[in-house]
C-alpha positions in Angstrom: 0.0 0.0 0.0 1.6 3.6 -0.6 2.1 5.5 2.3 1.5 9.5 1.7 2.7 12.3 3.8 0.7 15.7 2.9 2.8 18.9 4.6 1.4 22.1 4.8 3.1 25.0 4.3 0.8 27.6 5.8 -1.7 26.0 7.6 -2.2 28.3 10.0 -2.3 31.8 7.6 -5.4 33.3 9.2 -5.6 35.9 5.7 -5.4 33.8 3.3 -8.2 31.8 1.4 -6.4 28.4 0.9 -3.6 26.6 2.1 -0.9 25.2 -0.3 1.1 22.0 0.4 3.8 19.0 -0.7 3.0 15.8 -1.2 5.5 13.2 -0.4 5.6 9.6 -0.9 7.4 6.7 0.7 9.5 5.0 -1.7 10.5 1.4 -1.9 13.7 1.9 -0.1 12.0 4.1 2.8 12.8 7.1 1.6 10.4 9.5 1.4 10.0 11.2 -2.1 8.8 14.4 -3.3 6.1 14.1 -5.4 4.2 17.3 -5.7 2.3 20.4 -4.8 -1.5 21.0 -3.3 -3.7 23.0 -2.6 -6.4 23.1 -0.3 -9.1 25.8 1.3 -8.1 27.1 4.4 -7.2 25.3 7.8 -9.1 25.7 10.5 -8.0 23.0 13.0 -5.9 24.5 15.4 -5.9 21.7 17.4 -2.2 19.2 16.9 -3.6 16.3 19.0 -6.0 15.1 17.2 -8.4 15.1 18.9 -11.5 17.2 17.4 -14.1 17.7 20.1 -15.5 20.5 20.1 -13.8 22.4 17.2 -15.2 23.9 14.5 -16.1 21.5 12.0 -15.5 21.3 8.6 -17.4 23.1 6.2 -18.0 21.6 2.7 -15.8 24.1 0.0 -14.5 26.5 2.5 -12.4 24.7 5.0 -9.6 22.2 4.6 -9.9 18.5 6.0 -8.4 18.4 9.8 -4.8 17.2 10.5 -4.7 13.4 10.8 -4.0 10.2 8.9 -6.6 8.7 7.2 -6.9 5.7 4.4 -7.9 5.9 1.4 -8.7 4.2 -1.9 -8.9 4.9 -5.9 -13.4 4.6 -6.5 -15.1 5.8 -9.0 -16.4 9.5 -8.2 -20.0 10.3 -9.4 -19.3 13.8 -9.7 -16.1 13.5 -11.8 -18.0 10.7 -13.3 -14.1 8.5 -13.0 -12.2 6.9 -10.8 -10.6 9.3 -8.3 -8.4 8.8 -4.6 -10.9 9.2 -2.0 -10.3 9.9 1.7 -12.1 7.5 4.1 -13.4 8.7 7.3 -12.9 12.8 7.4 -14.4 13.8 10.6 -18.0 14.9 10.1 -18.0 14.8 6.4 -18.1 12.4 3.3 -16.8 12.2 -0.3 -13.2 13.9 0.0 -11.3 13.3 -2.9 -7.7 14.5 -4.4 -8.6 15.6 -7.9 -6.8 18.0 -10.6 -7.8 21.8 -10.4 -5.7 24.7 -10.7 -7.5 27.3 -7.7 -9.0 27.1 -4.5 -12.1 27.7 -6.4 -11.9 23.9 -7.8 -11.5 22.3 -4.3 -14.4 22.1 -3.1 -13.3 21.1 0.0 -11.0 18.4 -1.4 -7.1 18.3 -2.2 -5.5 19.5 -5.4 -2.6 18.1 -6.4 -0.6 19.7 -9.2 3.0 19.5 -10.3 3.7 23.6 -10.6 3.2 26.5 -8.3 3.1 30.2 -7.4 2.4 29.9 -4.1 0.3 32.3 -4.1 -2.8 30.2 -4.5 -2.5 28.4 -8.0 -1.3 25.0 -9.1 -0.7 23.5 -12.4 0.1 20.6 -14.4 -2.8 19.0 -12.2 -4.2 16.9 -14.9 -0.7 15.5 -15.3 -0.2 14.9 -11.3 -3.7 13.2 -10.5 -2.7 10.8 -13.5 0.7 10.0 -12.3 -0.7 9.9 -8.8 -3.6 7.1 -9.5 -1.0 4.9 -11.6 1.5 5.3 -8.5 -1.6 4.1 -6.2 -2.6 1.1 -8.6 0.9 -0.3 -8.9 1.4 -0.3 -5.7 -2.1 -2.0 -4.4 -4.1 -4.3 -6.4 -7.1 -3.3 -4.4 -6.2 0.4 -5.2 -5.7 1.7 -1.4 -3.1 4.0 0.0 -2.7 5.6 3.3 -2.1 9.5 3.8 -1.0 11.5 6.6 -1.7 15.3 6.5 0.4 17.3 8.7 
C-alpha cells in the first residue's frame, strides 16, 4: 500500500483563502519522495492532537480536511464521473477526494494536487499529477488503497 505524507506550508495563515502543500511519498527503499504540490481551502484545525471535540467542524468548499491520517482508496467519483483517490473517514464529512484543479475555487473542500506553483494560491500541471498519482496508487495495491497523513 503507498504510504502519503501531505505537509502544509501555511496551515495556520489566518488571511489567506487556501492553504498550499507537498506531497510526499514513501518509496520502496524508505525514503520518502517528493512528489508534488497541493492546494487546499483554508485550515481551521488549530488543534495538533487530534483530537477534534469541540472544534469547529468542517465546512464543505470552505475549510480544509483536519490534520490526521486517514486511508484511502482509488473509487469511481459520481461527480467527476471516473475513478478518483478518496479519503475514508474525514471527521464529520463524506466524499473527500484529491482531484486536478488549478484554484481554490476547484476544491471544493477536497485536495489538489498539481505539479507547478506560485504559491500564491494556484497550481498547475494538475491533470498530469492526479494521472501519475492514481497509476502510482494502482501499482502499488491491487485493491487500489493508499494511506495519507496530512500534517
Amino acid at each position: 500500500m503507498l504510504e502519503l505524507k501531505l505537509i502544509r506550508r501555511n496551515p495556520l495563515a489566518f488571511d489567506q483563502k487556501f492553504t498550499h502543500g507537498e506531497l510526499f511519498m514513501n518509496s520502496i527503499t524508505g525514503k520518502w519522495l517528493d512528489f508534488c504540490y497541493t492546494l487546499e481551502d483554508v485550515v481551521r484545525d488549530i488543534n495538533f492532537s487530534g483530537d477534534f471535540d469541540g472544534l469547529e467542524k468542517k465546512i464543505y468548499g470552505e475549510t480544509a480536511i483536519p490534520f490526521g491520517t486517514y486511508q484511502g482508496q482509488i473509487t469511481y467519483s459520481p461527480t467527476f464521473k471516473k475513478d478518483l483517490p478518496l479519503i475514508k473517514n474525514v471527521p464529520n464529512f463524506e466524499g473527500i477526494r484529491i482531484h486536478s484543479g488549478n484554484t481554490v475555487k476547484d476544491t471544493a473542500g477536497c485536495i489538489l494536487v498539481g505539479f507547478k506553483t506560485d504559491w500564491n494560491g494556484k497550481i498547475w500541471e494538475s491533470r498530469s499529477a492526479i494521472s501519475d498519482l492514481i497509476n502510482i496508487i494502482e501499482k502499488m495495491d491491487d485493491k487500489k488503497r493508499f494511506k495519507i497523513d496530512i500534517i
